[in-house]
BAFI-3210 file (N, C-alpha, C; in Angstrom, 3 decimals, decimal comma, padded with zeros to 6 digits):
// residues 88
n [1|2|3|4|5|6|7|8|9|10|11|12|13|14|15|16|17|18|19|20|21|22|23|24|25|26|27|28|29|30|31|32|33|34|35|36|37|38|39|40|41|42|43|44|45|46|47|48|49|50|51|52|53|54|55|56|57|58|59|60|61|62|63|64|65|66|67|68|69|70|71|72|73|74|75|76|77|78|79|80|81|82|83|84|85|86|87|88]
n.u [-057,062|-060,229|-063,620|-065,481|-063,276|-063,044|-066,016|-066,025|-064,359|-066,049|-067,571|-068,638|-071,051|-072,482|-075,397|-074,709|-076,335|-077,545|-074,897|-073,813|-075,382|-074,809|-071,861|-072,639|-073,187|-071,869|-068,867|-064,912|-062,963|-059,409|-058,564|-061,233|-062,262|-060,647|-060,508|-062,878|-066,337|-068,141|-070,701|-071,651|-070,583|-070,470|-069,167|-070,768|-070,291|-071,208|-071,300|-072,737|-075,629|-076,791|-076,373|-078,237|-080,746|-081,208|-081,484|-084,026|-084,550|-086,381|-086,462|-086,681|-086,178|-083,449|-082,359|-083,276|-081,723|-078,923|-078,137|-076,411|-077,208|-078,993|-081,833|-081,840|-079,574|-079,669|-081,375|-079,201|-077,329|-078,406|-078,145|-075,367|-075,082|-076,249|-074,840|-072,301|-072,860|-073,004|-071,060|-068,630]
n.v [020,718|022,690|022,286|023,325|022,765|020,422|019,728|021,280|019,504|017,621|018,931|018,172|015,834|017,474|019,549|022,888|025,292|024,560|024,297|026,915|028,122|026,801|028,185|031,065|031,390|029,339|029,590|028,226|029,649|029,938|031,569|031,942|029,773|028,072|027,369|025,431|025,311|027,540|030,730|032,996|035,910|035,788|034,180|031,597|028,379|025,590|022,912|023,631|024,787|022,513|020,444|021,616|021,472|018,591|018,067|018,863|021,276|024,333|026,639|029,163|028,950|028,925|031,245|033,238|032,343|032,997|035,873|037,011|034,898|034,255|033,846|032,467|031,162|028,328|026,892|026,491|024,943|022,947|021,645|021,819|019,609|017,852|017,937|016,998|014,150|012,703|012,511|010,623]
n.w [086,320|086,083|087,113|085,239|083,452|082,972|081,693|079,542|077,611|077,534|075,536|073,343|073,902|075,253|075,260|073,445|074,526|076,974|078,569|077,863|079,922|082,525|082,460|082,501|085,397|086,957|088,347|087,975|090,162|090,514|093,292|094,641|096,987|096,568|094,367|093,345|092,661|092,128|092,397|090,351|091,034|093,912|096,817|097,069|097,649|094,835|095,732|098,422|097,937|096,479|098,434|100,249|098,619|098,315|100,825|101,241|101,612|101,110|097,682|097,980|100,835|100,598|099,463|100,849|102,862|101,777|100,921|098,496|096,211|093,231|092,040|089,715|090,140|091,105|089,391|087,616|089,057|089,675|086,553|086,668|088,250|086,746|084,559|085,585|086,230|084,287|082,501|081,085]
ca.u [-058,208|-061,580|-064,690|-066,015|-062,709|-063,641|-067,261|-065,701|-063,847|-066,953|-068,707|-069,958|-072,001|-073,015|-076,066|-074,053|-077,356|-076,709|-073,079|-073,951|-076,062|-073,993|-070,976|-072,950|-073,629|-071,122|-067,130|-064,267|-061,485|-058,547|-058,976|-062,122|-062,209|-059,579|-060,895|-064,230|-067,205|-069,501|-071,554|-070,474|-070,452|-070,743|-068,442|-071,159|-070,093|-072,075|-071,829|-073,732|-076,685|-077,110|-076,617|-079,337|-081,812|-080,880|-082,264|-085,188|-084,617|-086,723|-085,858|-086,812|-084,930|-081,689|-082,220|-083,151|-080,116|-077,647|-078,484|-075,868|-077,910|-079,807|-082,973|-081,190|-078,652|-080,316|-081,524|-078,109|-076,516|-078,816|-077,798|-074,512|-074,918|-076,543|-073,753|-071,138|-072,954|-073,232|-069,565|-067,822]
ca.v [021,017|022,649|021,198|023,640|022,825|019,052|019,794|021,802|018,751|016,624|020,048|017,648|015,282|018,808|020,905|024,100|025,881|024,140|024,522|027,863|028,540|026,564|028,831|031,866|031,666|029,309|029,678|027,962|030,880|029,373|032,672|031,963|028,654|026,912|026,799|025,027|026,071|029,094|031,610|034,175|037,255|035,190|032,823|030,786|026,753|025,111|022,037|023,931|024,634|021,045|019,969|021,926|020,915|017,362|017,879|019,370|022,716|024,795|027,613|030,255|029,212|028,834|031,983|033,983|032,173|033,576|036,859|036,805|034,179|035,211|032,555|031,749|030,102|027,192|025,786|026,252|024,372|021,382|021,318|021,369|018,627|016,857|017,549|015,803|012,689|012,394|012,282|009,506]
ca.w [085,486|087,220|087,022|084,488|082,087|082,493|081,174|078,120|077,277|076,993|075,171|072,015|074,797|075,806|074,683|074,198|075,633|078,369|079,171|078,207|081,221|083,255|082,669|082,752|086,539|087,837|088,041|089,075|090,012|091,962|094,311|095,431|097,314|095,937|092,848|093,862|091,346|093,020|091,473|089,934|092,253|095,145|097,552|097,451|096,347|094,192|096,293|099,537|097,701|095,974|099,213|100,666|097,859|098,640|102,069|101,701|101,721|099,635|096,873|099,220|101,953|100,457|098,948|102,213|103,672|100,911|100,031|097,429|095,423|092,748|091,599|088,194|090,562|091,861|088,279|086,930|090,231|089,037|085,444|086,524|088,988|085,763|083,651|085,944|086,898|082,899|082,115|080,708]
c.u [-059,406|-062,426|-065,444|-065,062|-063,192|-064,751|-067,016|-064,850|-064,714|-068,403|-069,551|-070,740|-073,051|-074,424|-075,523|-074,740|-076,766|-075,420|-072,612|-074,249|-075,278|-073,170|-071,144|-073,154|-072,555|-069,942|-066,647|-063,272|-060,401|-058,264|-059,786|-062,430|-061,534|-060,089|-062,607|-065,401|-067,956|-069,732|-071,607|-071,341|-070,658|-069,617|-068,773|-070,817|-070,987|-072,867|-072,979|-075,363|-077,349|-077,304|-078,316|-080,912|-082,092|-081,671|-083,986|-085,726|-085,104|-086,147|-086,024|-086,464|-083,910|-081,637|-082,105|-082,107|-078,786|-078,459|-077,604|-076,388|-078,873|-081,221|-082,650|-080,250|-078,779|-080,431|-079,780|-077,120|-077,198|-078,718|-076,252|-074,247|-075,061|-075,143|-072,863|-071,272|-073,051|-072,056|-068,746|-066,551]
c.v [021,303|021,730|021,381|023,286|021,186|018,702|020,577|020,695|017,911|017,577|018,798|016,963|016,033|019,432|022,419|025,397|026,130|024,327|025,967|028,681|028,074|027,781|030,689|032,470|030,724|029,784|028,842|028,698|030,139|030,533|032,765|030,207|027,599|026,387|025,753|025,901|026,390|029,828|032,130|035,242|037,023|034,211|032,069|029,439|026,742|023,921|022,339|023,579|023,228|020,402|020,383|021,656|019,180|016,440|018,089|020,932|023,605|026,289|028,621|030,368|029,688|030,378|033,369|033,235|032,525|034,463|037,063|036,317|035,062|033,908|031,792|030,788|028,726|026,082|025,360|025,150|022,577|020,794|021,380|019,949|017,358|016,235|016,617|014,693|011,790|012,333|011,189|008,958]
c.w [086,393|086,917|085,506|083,122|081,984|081,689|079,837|077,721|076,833|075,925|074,009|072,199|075,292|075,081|074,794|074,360|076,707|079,786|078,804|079,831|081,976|083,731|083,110|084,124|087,119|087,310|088,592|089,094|091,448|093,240|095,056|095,934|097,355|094,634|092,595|093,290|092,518|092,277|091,623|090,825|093,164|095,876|098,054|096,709|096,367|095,465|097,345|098,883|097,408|097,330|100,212|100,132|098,355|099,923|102,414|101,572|100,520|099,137|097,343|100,298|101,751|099,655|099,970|103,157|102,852|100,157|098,753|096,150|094,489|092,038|090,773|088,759|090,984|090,551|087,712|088,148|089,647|088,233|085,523|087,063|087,651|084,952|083,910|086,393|085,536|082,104|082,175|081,015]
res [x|x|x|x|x|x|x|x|x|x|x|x|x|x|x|x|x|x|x|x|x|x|x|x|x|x|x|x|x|x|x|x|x|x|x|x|x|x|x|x|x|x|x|x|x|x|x|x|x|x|x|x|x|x|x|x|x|x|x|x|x|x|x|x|x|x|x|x|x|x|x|x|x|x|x|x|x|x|x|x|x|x|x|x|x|x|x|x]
***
């Protein structure tokens, strides 16, 4: 199961806004990473960025360090992070 089918399992905990946007920008495709959620048109993981927020690193770095990225990606990386620390 990915990460994103685990979070459609708990959809009625969900705002399905929310888990809209989520799905709108990330994926998990077992082709790209091993299945490891990244955003969409990119082989960037989720985890990197989170990690880079984590540190310090601001929304204009990580953005001029992955041109791929697109601005929408960053919020949605944090509402996913939300989603799965919020799962039962």
């Amino acid at each position: 199961m990915t990460t994103l089918e685990l979070l459609r399992t708990h959809a009625n905990e969900i705002k399905p806004e929310v888990l809209r946007e989520v799905e709108r920008y990330i994926r998990c495709d077992p082709g790209i990473l091993a299945g490891k959620p990244t955003f969409v048109g990119t082989r960037v993981p989720v985890y990197l960025v989170l990690d880079c927020l984590a540190y310090g690193v601001s929304k204009d770095e990580i953005l001029e360090s992955f041109p791929t990225l697109e601005p929408e990606h960053i919020p949605a990386a944090l509402k996913f992070a939300g989603l799965l620390s919020n799962i039962r």
